[in-house]
ZADODREN-565037 format. One line per field, with one value per residue (C-alpha): x, y, z. Coordinates in steps of 0.001 Angstrom, whole numbers, plus 500000, padded with zeros to 6 digits. Example, Ala and Ser with C-alpha at 12.3 -4.5 7.8 and 13.67 -1.06 7.14 Angstrom:
2
x: 512300,513670
y: 495500,498940
z: 507800,507140
***
This chain:
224
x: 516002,512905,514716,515843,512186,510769,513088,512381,508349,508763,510751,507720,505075,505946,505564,501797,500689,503690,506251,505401,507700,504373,503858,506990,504899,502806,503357,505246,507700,508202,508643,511362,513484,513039,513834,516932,517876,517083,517174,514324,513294,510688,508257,508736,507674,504170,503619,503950,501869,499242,498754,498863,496098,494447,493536,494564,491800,492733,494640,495466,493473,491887,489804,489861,492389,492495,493787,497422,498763,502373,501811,500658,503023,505673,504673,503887,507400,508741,507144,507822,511484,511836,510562,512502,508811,509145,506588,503274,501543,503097,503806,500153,500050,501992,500034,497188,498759,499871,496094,495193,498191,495821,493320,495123,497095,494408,493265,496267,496673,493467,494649,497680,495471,493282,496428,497634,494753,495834,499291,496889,495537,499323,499835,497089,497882,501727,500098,497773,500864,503692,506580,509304,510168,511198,508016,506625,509561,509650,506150,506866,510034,507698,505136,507499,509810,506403,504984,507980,508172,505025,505251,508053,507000,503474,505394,507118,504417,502123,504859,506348,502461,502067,505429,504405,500760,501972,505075,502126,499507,502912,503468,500224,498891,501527,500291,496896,498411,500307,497465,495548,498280,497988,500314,501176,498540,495746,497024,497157,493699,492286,494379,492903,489478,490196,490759,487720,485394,486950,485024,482176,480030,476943,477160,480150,479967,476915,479076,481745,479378,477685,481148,482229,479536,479570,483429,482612,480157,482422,484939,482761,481635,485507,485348,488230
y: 496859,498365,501831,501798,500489,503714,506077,504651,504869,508683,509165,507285,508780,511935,510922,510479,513884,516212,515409,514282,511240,509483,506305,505530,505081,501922,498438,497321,499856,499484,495631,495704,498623,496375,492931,494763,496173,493669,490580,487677,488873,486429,487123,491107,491013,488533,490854,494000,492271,491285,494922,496326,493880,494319,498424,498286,501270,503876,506202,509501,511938,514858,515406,511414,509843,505666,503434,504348,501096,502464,502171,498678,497532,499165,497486,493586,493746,494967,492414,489532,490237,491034,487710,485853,484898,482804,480263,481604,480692,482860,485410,485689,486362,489700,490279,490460,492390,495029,496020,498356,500773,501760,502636,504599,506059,507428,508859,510395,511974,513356,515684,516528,517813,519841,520867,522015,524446,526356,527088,528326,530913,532004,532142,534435,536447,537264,537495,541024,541912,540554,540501,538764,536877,533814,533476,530527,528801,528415,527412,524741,523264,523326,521386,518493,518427,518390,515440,513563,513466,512665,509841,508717,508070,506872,503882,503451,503037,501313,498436,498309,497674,495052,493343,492715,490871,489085,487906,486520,485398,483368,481924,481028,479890,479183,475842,476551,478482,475361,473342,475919,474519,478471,478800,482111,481452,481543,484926,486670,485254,486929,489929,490502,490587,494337,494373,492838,495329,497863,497126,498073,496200,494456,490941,490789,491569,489215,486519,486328,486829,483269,481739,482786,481186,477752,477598,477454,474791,472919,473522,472441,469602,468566,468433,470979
z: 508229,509240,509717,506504,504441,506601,505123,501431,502358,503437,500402,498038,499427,498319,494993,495735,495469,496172,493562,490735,489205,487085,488371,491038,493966,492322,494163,490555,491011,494728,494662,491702,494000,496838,494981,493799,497630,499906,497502,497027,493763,493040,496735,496094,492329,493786,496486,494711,491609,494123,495304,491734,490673,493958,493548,489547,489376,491981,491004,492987,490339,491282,494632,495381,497601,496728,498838,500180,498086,498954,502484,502028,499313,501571,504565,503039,501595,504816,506935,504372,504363,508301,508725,506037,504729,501287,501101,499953,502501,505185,502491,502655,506017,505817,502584,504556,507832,505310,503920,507171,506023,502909,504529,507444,504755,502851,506168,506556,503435,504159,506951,505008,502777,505395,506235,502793,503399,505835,503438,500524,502804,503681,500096,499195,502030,500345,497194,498767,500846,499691,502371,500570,497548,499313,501054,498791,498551,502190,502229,499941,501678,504798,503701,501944,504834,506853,504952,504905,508640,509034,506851,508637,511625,510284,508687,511750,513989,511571,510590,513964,515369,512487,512911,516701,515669,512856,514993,517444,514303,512772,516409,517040,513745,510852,511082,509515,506553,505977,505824,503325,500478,499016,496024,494011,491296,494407,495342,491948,490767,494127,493382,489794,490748,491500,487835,486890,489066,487349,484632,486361,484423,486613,484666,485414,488792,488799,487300,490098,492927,491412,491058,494013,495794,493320,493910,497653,497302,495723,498237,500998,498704,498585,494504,494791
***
């Protein structure tokens, strides 16, 4: 299973910055394809909401590189489904061990990048001396089959690493996710506070920094 989820994050990524398919490589998009491969329609379409709502305002424009949300959408439903997670509270769990592929992910992209350089300065080079016609065609087929490898075995070491800690977290302490009583409405209202910052208004972020902090109070308090 994990071979095959690899394959289909390789093939996704590209859709990031190389090929250009508007917006197939969002976390909605993902989790329906997945849902409709691997089954379990109803965790995919929660975990790929959560991720959607989560970085609602990055998108891959220009010079800035968001938060690989493919790599973690890619890797929470991969995790979910190699553990047969359905309850929300362990479907939390790989929720949350599928966050560090964004941010590797955006690292990486950020070397494919550097490396996209060194391809420009090829193609100006054929450009003042051309040497054949095929010469940018190659240099394009090089640098998707390029980026598809390496995206292949990025997913493979980063969900293979993952898979062994949660496997160890879920041994060790499924009991105290249990005991949390988390529900899908708990994860979604988390996730759409990425929407709400997006605002970027500062009473509004005002206004959840005091809630957040009366809503623990209250938590401590044992009102909720």
């Amino acid at each position: 299973m994990v071979r095959r989820s690899k394959f289909f994050f390789a093939l996704f990524a590209l859709c990031r910055f190389s090929v250009s398919l508007g917006l197939i490589e969002r976390p909605l998009v993902i989790g329906l394809c997945w849902g409709l491969v691997f089954g379990d329609m109803t965790s995919c379409l929660y975990i790929s909401i959560f991720y959607e709502l989560l970085w609602l305002d990055f998108i891959p424009v220009g010079t800035f590189i968001p938060p690989h949300m493919t790599a973690a959408a890619f890797t929470g439903l991969a995790l979910a489904t190699y553990f047969g997670l359905d309850s929300p509270p362990l479907v939390f769990a790989a929720l949350v061990f599928g966050l560090p592929m964004a941010w590797l992910g955006a690292r990486l992209d950020r070397n494919l990048r550097d490396r996209l350089n060194r391809s420009y300065s090829s193609v100006l080079h054929w450009v003042r001396r051309p040497a054949g016609d095929d010469v940018p065609a190659k240099l394009i087929l090089r640098t998707l089959m390029g980026k598809l490898l390496v995206s292949w075995l990025f997913f493979l070491l980063g969900a293979g690493v993952l898979a062994v800690l949660l496997r160890f977290f879920l041994n060790q302490y499924s009991w105290f996710l249990f005991d949390l009583n988390l529900g899908w409405n708990q994860f979604l209202i988390a996730a759409s506070l990425g929407g709400l910052l997006s605002l970027r208004l500062r009473s509004l972020y005002l206004s959840i920094g005091v809630g957040a902090v009366a809503l623990g109070f209250f938590r401590l308090a044992g009102i909720f």
